[in-house]
C-alpha positions in Angstrom: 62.4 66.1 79.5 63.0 64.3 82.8 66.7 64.1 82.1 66.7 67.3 81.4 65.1 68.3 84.7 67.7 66.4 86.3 70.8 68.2 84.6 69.0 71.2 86.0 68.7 69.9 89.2 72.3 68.7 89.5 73.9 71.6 88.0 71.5 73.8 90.7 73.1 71.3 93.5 76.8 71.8 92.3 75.8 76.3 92.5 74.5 75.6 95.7 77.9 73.5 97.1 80.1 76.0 95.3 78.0 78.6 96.9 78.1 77.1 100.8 81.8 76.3 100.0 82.4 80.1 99.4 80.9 81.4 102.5 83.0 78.9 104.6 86.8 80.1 103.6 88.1 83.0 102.6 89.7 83.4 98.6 92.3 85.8 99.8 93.7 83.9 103.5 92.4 80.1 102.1 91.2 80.3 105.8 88.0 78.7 107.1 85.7 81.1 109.0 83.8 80.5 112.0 81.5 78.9 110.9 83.7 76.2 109.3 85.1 75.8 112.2 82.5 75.4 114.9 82.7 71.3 115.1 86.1 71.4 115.8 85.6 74.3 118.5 82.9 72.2 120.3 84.9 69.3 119.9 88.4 71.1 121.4 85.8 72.0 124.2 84.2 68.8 124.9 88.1 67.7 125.4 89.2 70.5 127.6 86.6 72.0 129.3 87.7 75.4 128.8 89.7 77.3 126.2 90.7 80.7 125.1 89.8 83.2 122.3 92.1 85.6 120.9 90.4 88.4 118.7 93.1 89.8 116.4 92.7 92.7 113.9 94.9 94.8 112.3 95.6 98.6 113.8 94.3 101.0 111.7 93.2 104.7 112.7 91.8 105.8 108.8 90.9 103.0 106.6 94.3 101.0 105.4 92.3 99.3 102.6 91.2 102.9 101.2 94.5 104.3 102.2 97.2 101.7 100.3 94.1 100.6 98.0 92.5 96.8 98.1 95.2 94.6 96.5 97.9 96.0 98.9 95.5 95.3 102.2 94.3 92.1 100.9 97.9 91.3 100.6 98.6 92.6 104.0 95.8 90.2 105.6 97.5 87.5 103.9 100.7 87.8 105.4 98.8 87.8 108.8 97.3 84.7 108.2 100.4 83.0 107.2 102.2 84.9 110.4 99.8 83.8 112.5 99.9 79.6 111.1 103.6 79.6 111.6 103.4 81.3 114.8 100.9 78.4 115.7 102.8 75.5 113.9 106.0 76.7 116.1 103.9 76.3 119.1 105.3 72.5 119.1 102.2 70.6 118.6 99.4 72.5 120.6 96.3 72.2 119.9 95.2 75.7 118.3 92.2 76.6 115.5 92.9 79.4 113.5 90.0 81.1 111.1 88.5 84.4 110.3 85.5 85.6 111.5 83.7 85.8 108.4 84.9 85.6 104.5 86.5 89.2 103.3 86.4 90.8 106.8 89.8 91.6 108.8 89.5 90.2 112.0 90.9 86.6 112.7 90.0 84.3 115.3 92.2 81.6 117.5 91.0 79.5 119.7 93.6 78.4 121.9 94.0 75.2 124.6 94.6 77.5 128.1 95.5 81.3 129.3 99.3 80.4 129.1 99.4 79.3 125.3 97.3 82.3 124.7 99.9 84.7 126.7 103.0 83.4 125.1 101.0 84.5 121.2 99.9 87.9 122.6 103.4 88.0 123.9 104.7 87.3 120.1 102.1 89.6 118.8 103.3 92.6 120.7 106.2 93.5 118.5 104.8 95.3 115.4 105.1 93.1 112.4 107.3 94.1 109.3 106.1 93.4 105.6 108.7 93.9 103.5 107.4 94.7 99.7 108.9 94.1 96.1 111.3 96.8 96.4 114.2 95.8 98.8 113.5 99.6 100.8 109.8 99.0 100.8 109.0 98.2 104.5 105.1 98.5 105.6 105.1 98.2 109.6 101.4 97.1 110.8 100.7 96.2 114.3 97.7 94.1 115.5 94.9 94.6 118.3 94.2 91.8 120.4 91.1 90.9 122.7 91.3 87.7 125.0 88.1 85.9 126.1 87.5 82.3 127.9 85.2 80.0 127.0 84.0 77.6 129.4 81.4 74.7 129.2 78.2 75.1 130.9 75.9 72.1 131.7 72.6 74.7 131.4 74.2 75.9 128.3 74.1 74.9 124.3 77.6 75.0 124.1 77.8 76.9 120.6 76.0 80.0 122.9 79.1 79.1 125.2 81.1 79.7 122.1 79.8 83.0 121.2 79.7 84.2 124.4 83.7 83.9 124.6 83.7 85.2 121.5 81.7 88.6 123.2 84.1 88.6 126.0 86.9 88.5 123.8 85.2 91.6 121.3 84.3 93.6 125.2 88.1 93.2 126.0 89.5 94.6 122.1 87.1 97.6 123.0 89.1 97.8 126.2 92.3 97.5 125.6 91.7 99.9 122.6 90.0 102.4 125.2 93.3 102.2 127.7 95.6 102.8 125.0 93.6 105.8 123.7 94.0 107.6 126.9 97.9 107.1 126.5 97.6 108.0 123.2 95.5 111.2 123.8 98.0 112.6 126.5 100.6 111.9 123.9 98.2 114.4 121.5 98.3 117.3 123.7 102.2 116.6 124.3 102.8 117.2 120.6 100.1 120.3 120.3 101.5 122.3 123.5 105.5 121.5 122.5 104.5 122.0 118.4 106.3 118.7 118.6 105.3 117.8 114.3 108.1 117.5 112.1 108.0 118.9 108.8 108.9 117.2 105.6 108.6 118.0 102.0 108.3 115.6 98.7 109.4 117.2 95.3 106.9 117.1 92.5 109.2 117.4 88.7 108.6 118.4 85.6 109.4 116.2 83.2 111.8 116.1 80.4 113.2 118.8 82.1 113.6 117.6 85.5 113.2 120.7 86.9 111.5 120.6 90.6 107.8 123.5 90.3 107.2 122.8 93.7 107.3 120.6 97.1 104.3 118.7 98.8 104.3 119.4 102.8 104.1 116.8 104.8 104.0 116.1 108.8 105.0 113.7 111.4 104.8 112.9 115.3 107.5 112.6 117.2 109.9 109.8 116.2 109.4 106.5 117.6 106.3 106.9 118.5 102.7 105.7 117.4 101.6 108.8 116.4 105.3 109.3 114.5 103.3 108.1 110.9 101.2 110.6 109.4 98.0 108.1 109.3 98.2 107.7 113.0 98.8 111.4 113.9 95.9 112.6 111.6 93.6 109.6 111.4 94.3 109.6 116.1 93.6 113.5 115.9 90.4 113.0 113.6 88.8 110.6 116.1 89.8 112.4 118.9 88.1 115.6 117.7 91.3 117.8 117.5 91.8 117.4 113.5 91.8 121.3 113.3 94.1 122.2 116.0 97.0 119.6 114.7 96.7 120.4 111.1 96.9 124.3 111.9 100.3 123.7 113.7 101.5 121.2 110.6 100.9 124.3 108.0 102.3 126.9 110.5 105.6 124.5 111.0 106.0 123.5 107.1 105.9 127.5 106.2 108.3 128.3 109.3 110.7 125.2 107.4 109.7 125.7 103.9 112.0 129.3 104.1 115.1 127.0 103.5 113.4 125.6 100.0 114.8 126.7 97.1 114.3 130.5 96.1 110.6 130.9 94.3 109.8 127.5 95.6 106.0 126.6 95.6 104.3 124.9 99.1 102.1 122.7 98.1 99.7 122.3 101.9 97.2 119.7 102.9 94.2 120.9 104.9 90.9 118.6 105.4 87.7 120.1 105.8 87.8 120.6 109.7 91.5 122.2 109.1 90.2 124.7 106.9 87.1 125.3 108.9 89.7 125.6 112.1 92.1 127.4 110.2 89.8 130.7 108.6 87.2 130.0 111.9 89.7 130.2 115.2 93.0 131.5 113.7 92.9 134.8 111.6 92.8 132.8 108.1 95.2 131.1 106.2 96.0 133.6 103.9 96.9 135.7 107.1 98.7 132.8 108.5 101.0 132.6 105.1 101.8 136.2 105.5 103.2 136.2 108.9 105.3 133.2 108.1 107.2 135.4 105.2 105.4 133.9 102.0 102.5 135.0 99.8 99.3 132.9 98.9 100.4 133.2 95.3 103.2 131.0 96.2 101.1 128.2 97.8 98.4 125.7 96.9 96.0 123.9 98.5 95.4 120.6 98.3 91.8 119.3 99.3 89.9 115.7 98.3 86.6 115.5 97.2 86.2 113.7 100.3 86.7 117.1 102.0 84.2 117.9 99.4 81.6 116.1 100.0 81.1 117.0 103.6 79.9 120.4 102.8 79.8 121.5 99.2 78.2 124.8 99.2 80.5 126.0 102.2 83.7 124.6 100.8 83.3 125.9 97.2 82.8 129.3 99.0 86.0 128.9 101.0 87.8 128.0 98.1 86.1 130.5 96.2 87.3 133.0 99.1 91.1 131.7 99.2 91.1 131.9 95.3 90.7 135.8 95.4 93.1 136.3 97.9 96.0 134.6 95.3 95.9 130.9 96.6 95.6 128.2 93.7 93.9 124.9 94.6 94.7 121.0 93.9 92.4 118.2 94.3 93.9 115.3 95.7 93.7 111.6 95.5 91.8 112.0 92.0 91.1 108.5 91.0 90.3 106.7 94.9 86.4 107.0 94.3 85.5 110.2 96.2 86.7 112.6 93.1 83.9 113.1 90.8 83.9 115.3 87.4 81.0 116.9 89.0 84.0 118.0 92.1 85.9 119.4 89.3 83.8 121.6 87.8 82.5 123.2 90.6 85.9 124.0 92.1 87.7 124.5 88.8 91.4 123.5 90.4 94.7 124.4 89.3 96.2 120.8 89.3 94.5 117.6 89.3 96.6 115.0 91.7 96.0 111.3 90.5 96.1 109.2 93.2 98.9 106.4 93.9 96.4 103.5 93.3 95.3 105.0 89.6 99.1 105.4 88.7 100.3 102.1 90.3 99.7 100.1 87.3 98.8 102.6 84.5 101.5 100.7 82.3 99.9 97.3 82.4 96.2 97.4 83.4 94.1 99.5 80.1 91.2 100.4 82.3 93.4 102.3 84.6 95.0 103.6 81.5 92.0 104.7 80.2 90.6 106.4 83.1 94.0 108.3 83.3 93.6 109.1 79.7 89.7 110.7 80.1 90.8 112.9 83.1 93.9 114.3 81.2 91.5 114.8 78.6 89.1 116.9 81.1 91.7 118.8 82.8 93.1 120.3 79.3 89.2 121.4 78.6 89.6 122.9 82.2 93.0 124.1 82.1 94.2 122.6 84.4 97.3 120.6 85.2 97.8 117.2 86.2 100.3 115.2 88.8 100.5 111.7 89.0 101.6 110.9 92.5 103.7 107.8 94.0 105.2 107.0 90.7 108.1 104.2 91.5 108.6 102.4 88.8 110.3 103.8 85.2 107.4 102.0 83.7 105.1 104.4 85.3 107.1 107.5 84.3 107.2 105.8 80.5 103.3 105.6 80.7 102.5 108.8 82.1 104.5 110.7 79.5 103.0 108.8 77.2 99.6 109.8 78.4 100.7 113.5 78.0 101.3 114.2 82.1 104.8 115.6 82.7 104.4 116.6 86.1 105.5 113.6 88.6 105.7 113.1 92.1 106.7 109.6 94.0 109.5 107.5 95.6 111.6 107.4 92.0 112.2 111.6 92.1 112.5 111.6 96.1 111.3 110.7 99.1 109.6 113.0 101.7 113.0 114.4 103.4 113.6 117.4 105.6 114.9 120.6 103.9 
């Protein structure tokens, strides 16, 4: 019995160090976090005095992770935190400590010898990194915030509260620096409103065997070369900055004015969040109005909306899209498959198409619970009739699976990339 005890005990021990072990690095980086690191802080600052902390965190205006799905951020992070140790290694010997501030978060920490060592990395970290994917066109360009803070030794201070209070400096100056680029940011906003300066691009969606094209996703961007060119920043910058409605307005108005040079009997298929829609049939004379004066009919759009969108009003968005559906639009939900889609979405709004998202079809040909899931909303739409896309298919693998699976209508990089008309 008393061996027995001591098993227990030993194997409890061994949880417990596995368990302490996992809150000190990270699985994904194999960095330490801050608190792995604090002895070697206190011990860099016993031997200088004084050191600086760099607060660096990738730029994101809507959620990356939730936007290229987990596996791609994590893999994102990773290539940070292998940037940022040969960025370190190449500094020829200084003394630097790299770690993240806590496992599975997104912000890294360095902690550097002196203000010039710290100016020549922020220097480096200026130019907006490229990560290059397994296609040899895949190119994802992400671009890092950066707060600076200086800790300094003080004899009526523990020195770990010296430690976090660099630590706050640095977090006060991100929040800065964030707030000074906002302001160029937002006149940059009303630039592209007043000049209607959104480019229009359009995505074919094919049916398959056939390989005919039954219709073209719009799409916007900012002006070229800018921050706001990527339709993340424009939208996910606009949303924050309360103007969401306004900016996606002009993007449907510009994408009908351009769609004219589609192919004859062409359908639009036209993205509009909640605030868009509540802008669009609130302060402009409605969309079905604003179809009509560009030259089409509603019969020849749809409208695609998340359950995201959803969600933020139910009751008023089922009687918008209840409203639109009368006046000849049809309706898509998007992004089916990220979470916010529900069945219970679906049969309230009783769409048209069903659009599975690009992290549901990116893998349907090897992983069977993504398979699976695909299969049961397939199964749904045909009780609903409706019809189902698979978006950002790139692989032939994909396009074997899905037909397979019984969905024939495709849209992703393999058919055609978002292009002008």
């Amino acid at each position: 019995m008393a061996r027995k005890r001591a098993d227990t005990g030993e194997l409890e021990l061994q949880t417990q160090l596995l368990q302490y072990r996992a809150s000190l690095f990270d699985p994904e980086t194999q960095l330490p976090t801050l608190a792995a690191v604090l002895d070697e802080v206190r011990r860099m600052l016993n031997e200088q005095s004084g050191i600086q902390v760099l607060i660096l965190q990738i730029e994101q205006e809507q959620s990356l992770e939730s936007t290229v799905g987990w596996e791609r951020y994590d893999s994102l992070l990773r290539f940070v935190a292998e940037y940022l140790k040969e960025s370190l290694v190449g500094s020829r010997g200084v003394s630097s400590i790299l770690c993240q501030e806590r496992v599975r978060g997104d912000r890294f920490l360095v902690f550097l010898p002196d203000r010039r060592h710290a100016a020549h990395l922020m220097e480096l970290l200026a130019t907006p990194l490229e990560v290059r994917g397994k296609e040899p066109d895949e190119v994802c360009t992400i671009a890092l915030r950066i707060g600076q803070g200086d800790i300094r030794v003080r004899p009526t201070v523990r020195i770990e509260r010296c430690i976090y209070d660099g630590i706050l400096q640095a977090e006060r100056d991100f929040d800065r620096r964030r707030e000074e680029q906002d302001l160029g940011r937002l006149r940059e906003l009303h630039a592209v409103l007043r000049d209607r300066n959104v480019t229009s691009l359009f995505q074919p969606i094919f049916r398959l065997p056939q390989r005919t094209v039954v219709g073209f996703e719009a799409l916007s961007r900012g002006p070229k070369g800018t921050y706001l060119e990527p339709a993340e920043n424009l939208l996910g910058f606009a949303e924050r900055s309360g103007m969401l409605g306004e900016l996606e307005a002009l993007c449907v108005e510009k994408a009908l004015s351009n769609a004219h040079r589609l192919p004859l009997g062409s359908t639009v298929f036209l993205n509009l969040s909640y605030r868009g829609l509540e802008y669009v049939e609130g302060e402009k004379d409605g969309l079905a109005q604003m179809v009509r004066q560009a030259g089409w009919s509603p019969r020849e759009c749809v409208l695609e909306i998340t359950e995201h969108t959803y969600s933020e009003d139910p009751e008023r968005i089922t009687q918008r899209v209840l409203n639109l559906r009368q006046q000849g639009f049809r309706v898509a939900i998007d992004d089916m498959g990220t979470g916010y889609s529900s069945l219970n979405t679906l049969a309230e709004l009783r769409p048209d198409y069903i659009k599975l998202d690009h992290m549901l079809v990116r893998g349907v040909a090897t992983e069977p619970i993504k398979r699976n899931l695909v299969s049961a909303i397939t199964g749904f739409a045909r009780t609903s009739q409706a019809l189902v896309i698979a978006e950002g298919v790139e692989r032939q693998e994909e396009v074997t699976a899905l037909l397979d699976l019984g969905i024939f209508l495709l849209q992703g990089y393999y058919f055609g990339r978002p292009a002008p008309v």
